[in-house]
C-alpha positions as MATLAB code, in Angstrom:
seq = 'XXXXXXXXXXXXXXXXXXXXXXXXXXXXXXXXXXXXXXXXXXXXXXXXXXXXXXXXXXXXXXXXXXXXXXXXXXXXXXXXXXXXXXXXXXXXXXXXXXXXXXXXXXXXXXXXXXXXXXXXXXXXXXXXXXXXXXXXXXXXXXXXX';
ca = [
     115.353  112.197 -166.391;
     116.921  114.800 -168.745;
     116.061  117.501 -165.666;
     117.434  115.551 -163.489;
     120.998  115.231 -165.526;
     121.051  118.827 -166.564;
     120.373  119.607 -162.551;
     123.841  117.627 -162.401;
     125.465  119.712 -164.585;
     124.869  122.836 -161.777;
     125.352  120.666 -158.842;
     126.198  117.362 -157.843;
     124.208  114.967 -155.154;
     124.008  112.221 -154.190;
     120.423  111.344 -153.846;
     119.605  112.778 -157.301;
     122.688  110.354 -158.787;
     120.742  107.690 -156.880;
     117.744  108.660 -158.731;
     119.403  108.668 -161.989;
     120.809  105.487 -161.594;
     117.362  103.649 -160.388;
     116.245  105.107 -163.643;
     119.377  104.009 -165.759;
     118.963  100.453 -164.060;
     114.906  100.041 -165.045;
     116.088  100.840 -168.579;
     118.483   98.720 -168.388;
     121.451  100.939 -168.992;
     123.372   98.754 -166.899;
     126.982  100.639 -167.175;
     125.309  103.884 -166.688;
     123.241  103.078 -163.419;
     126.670  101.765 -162.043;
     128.293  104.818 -162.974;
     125.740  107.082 -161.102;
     125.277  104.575 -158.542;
     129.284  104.990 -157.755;
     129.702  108.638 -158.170;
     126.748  108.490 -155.099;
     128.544  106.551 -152.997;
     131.231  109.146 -153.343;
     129.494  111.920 -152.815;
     127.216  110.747 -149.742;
     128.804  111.621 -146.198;
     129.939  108.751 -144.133;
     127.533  109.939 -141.786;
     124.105  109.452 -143.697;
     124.308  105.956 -142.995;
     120.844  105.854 -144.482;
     121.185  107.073 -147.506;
     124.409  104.962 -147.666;
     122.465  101.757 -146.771;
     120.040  102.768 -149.590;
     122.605  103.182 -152.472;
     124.159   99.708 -151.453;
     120.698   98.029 -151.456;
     119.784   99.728 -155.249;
     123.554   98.286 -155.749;
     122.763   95.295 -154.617;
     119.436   94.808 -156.797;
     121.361   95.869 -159.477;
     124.116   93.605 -159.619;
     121.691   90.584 -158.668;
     119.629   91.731 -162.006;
     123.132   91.436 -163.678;
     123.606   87.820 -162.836;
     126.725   89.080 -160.213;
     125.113   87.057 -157.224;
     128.129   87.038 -155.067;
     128.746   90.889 -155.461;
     124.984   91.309 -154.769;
     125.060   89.371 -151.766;
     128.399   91.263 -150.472;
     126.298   95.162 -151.102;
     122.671   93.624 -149.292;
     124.775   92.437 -146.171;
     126.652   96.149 -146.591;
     123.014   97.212 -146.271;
     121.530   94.956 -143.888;
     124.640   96.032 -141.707;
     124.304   99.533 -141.789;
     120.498   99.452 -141.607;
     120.455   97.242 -137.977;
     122.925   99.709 -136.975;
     121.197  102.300 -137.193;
     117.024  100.624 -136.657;
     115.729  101.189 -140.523;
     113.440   97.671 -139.841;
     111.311   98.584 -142.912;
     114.514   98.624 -145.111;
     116.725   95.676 -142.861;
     113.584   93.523 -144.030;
     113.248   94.440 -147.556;
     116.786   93.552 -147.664;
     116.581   90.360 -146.037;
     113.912   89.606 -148.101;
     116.276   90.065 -150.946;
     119.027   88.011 -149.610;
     115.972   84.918 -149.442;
     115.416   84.972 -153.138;
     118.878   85.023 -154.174;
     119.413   82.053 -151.235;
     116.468   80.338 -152.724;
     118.047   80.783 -156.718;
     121.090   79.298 -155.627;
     119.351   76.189 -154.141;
     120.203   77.225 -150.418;
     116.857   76.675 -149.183;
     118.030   76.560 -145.173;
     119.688   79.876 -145.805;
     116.746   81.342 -147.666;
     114.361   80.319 -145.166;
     116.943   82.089 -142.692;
     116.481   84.986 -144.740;
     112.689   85.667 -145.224;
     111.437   84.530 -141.476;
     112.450   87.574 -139.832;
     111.915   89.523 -142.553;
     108.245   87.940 -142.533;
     108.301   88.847 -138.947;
     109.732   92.444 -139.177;
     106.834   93.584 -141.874;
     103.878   91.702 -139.658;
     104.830   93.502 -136.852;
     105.024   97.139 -139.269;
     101.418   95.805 -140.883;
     103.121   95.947 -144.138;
     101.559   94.892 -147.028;
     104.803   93.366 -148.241;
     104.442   90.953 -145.857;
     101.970   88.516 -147.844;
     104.223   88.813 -150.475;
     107.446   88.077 -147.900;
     104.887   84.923 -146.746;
     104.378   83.093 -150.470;
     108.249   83.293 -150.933;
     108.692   81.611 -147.487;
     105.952   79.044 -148.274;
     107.372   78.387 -152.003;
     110.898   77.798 -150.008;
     109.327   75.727 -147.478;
     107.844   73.595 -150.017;
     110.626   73.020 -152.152;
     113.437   72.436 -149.402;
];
């Protein structure tokens, strides 16, 4: 990580500050991930809607890892948005599958269920092997609703 800040110091980007601030957030420097994680968003063009999805889906996770559900919830639809737009189904799923868990914390089992189906359905279909793990959630819902 120290490489990666003094590479900062010469120039900035956005996909390194993205890096930075995945790193920040697994060490649990929350403050500092959401620093990098903003100074990304500024820097990334409007136009590389992927990389914007991205940052908003690491925002996401981060905020839902802070307890700030609602704020999570508003970045993974940001996301989700951006990533059926442009037909990122690998990443619209992961990010469904995201919005399911933090349905199913709150109790909203309908909406969870809404959630992780197609997201179930998305990774079948890519043969991912996320997709067992997208199946137990949606049987652990099913079960408790």
């Amino acid at each position: 990580m120290h490489l990666c800040k003094s590479t900062l110091e010469v120039t900035k980007n956005h996909s390194l500050l993205k890096q930075i601030a995945y790193c920040e957030h697994k060490m649990r420097e929350v403050d500092q991930a959401l620093n990098y994680y903003q100074q990304a968003l500024n820097l990334c063009a409007a136009e590389d809607e992927q990389e914007l999805a991205s940052i908003y889906h690491y925002l996401g996770m981060l905020k839902a890892d802070n307890g700030e559900v609602d704020e999570a919830i508003a970045l993974y639809n940001q996301s989700l948005e951006i990533n059926e737009r442009i037909g990122n189904v690998r990443t619209q799923a992961m990010t469904l599958w995201w919005l399911g868990d933090l349905a199913e914390q709150q109790g909203e089992y309908t909406k969870a269920i809404s959630y992780l189906q197609p997201a179930l359905k998305i990774l079948q279909r890519l043969q991912s092997p996320d997709a067992e793990s997208v199946s137990a959630s949606l049987n652990r819902v099913i079960r408790n609703s």
